[in-house]
C-alpha positions in Angstrom: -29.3 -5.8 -7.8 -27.6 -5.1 -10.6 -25.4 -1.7 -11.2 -26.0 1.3 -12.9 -23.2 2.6 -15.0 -22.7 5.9 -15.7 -22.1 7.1 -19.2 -18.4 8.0 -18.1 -18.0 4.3 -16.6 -19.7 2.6 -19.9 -16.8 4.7 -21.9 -14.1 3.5 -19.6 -14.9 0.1 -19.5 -17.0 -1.0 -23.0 -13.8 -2.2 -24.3 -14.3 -5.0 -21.5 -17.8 -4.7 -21.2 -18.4 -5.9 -24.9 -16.6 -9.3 -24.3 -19.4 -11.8 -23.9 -17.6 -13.7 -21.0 -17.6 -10.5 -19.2 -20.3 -8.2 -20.1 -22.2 -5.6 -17.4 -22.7 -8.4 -15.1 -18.4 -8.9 -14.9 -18.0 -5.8 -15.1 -19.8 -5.6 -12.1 -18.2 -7.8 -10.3 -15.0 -6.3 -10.8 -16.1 -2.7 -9.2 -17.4 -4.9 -6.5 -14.0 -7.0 -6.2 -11.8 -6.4 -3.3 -7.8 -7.7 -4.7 -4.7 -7.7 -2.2 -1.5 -7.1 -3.6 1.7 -8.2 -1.2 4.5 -6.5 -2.8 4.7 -3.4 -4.8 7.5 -4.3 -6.8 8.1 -5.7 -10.3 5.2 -8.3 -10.0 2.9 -6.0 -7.9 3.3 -2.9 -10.0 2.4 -4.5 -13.0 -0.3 -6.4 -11.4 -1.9 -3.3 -9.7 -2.1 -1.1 -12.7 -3.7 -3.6 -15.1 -6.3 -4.3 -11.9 -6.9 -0.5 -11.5 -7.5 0.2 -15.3 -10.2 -2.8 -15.2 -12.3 -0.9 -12.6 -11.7 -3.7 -9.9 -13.4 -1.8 -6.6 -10.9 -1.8 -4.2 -7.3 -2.7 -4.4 -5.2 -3.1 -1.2 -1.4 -2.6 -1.1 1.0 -3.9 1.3 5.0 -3.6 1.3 7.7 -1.9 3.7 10.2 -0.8 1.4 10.9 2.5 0.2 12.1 3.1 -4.0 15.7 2.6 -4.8 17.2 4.0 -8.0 17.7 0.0 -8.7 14.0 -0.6 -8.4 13.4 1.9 -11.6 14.4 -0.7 -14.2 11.1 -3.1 -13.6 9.0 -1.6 -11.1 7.1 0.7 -13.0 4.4 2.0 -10.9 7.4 4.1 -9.6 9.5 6.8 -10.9 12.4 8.8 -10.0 10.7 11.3 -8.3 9.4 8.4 -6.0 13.0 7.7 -4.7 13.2 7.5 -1.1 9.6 7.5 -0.4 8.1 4.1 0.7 6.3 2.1 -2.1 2.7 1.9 -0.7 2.8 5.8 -1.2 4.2 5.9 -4.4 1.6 2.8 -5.4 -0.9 4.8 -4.3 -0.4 7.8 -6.8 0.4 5.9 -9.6 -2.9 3.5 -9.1 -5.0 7.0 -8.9 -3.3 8.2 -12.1 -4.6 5.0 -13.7 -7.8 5.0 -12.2 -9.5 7.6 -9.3 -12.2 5.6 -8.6 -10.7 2.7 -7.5 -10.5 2.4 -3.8 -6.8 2.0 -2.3 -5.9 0.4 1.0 -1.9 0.6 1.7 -0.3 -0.7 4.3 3.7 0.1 5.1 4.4 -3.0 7.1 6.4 -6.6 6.4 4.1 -9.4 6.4 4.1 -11.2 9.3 2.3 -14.5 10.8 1.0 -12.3 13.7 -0.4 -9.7 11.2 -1.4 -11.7 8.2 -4.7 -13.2 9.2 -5.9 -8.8 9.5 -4.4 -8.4 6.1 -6.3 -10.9 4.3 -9.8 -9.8 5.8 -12.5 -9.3 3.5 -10.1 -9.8 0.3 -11.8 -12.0 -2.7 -8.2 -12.4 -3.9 -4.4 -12.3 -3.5 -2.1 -11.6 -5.5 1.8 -13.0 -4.1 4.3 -10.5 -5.9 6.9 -11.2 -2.9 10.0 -11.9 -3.3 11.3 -14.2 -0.8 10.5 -17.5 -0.1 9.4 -17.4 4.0 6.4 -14.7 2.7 5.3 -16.9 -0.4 4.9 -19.9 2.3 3.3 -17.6 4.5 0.6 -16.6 2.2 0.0 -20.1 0.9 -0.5 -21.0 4.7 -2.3 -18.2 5.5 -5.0 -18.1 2.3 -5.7 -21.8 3.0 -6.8 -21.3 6.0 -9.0 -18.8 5.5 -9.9 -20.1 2.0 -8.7 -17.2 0.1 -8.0 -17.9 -3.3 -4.5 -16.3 -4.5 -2.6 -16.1 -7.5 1.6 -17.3 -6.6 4.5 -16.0 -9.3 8.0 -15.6 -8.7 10.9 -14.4 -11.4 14.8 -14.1 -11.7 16.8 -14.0 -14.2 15.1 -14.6 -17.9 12.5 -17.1 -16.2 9.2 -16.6 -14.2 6.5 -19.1 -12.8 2.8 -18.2 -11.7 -0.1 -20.9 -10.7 -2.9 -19.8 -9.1 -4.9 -21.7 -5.8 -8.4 -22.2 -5.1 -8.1 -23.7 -1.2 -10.2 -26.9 -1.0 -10.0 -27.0 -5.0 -6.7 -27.4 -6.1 -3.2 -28.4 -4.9 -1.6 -25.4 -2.8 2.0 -23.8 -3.3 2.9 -26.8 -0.6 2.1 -29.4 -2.4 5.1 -28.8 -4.9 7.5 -27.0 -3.0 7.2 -28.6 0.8 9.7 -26.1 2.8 12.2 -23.7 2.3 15.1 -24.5 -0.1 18.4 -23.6 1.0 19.9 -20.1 0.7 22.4 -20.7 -1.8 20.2 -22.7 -3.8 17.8 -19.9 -4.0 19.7 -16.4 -5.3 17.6 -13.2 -5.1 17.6 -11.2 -7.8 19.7 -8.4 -6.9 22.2 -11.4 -6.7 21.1 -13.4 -9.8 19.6 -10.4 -11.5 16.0 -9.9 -13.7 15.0 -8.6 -17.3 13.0 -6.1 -16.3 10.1 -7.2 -18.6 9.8 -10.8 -17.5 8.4 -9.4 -14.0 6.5 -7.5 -16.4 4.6 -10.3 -18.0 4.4 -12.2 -15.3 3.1 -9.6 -13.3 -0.2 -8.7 -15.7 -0.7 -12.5 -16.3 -1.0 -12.1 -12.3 -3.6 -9.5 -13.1 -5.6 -11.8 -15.6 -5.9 -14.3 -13.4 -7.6 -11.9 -10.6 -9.9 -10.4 -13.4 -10.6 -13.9 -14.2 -11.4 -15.3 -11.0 -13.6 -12.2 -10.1 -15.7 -12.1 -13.5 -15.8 -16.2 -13.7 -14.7 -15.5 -17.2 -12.1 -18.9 -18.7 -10.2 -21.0 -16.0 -7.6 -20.1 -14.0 -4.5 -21.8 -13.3 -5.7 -24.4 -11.0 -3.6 -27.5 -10.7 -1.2 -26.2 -13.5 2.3 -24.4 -12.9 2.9 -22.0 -15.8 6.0 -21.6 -16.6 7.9 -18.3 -19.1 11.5 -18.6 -20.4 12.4 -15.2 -22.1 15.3 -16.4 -23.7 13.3 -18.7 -25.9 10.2 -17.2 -25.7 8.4 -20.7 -24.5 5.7 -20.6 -22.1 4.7 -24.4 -20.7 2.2 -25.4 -18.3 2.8 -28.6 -16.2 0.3 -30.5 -14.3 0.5 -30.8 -11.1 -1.5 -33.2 -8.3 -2.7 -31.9 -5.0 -0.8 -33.9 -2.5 -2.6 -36.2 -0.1 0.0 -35.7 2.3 0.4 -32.3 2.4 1.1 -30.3 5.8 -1.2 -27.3 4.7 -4.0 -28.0 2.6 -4.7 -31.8 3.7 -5.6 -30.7 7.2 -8.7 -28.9 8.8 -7.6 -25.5 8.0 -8.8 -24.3 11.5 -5.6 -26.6 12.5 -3.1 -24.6 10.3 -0.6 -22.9 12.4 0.9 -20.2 10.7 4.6 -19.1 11.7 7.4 -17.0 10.1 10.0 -18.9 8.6 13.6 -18.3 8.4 16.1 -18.8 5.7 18.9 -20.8 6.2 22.2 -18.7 6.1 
């Protein structure tokens, strides 16, 4: 059955609802979407704003931190008013301010294999904005196996990455990157540090390919790793091959065992 706007909603949203590959019917489809965002940070806020300012119906929120004066510089759905409370809270205003219609689910809790499965539930999409490796692995694992299509970006420095998997469609984040890489070949970002605006843009691309995937409007990122260099402003896409071999996504997914991996000191 198709939805009824109101006059308010048609205001709000013609800008969107005008676009012939999304029209009333995406529009739709994007107050009916349900979106999971791991990590409110600087690829989650990003991501969560743009989603709540498209009208996407719910929007669930999950991180355990709390807002440190250093998070100020890129994660913008937090201020300095915010510092000391715990991110999901904080989210949670700043997604209203955007946007009071949209449901919001937050959850102040790490991501865990024993808790992950009850995360995912009833999600269309996922959005990865983690930033460490064992929880990127653990949502690839976790959305194949229930079939959960997710979006995967990561950022440091002047560089980001972002591909986006359809489970049974596309190659999965295992399929490139088999297991952890070791600690010191991996620096976070308050070690390597981040232009603030790189999670930015890699956050709200993020966001487009969730509005994408929910309104069927383009293609997403399937089978394609995008990659973002700031320094010379060059995006690239490279091609990448679901592998046959994998240890996730070539398996019955009822056999996938997920676990909580640890990095190597």
């Amino acid at each position: 059955m198709r939805r009824i706007f109101s006059e308010p909603e048609l205001e709000r949203y013609s800008r969107q609802i005008i676009l012939d590959q999304i029209g009333h019917k995406g529009q739709d489809k994007l107050c009916s979407g349900k979106v999971l965002i791991i990590g409110a940070g600087g690829l989650g806020s990003p991501a969560a704003l743009y989603l709540a300012a498209a009208g996407v119906g719910t929007i669930g929120i999950v991180d355990q931190d709390s807002v440190g004066l250093s998070n100020l510089q890129r994660q913008i759905m937090h201020g300095e008013q915010d510092i000391g409370s715990p991110k999901v809270e904080s989210a949670n205003r700043a997604v209203k301010r955007i946007n009071a219609g949209v449901a919001v689910r937050t959850i102040n809790r790490r991501v865990t294999a024993a808790a992950i499965l009850e995360l995912l539930a009833g999600y269309d999409f996922v959005i990865d904005a983690t930033d460490n490796f064992p929880a990127k692995f653990l949502i690839n694992d976790a959305c194949v196996k229930t079939r959960i299509p997710f979006s995967h970006a990561g950022v440091i420095r002047f560089f980001g990455q972002l591909m986006t998997v359809v489970p049974g469609k596309s190659a999965c984040y295992r399929c490139i990157f088999n297991s952890l890489p070791p600690r010191e070949a991996a620096p976070t970002c308050s070690e390597a540090g981040i232009l603030g605006t790189v999670a930015g843009i890699v956050g709200t691309l993020q966001a487009t390919e969730a509005i994408k995937f929910l309104t069927g409007a383009g293609s997403v990122l399937l089978n394609s790793l995008l990659t973002f260099d700031a320094l010379s402003m060059d995006f690239r896409k490279i091609q990448i091959k679901k592998n046959d071999s994998c240890a996730v996504c070539s398996i019955d997914p009822a056999n996938i065992e997920l676990k909580d991996e640890i990095e190597s000191p």
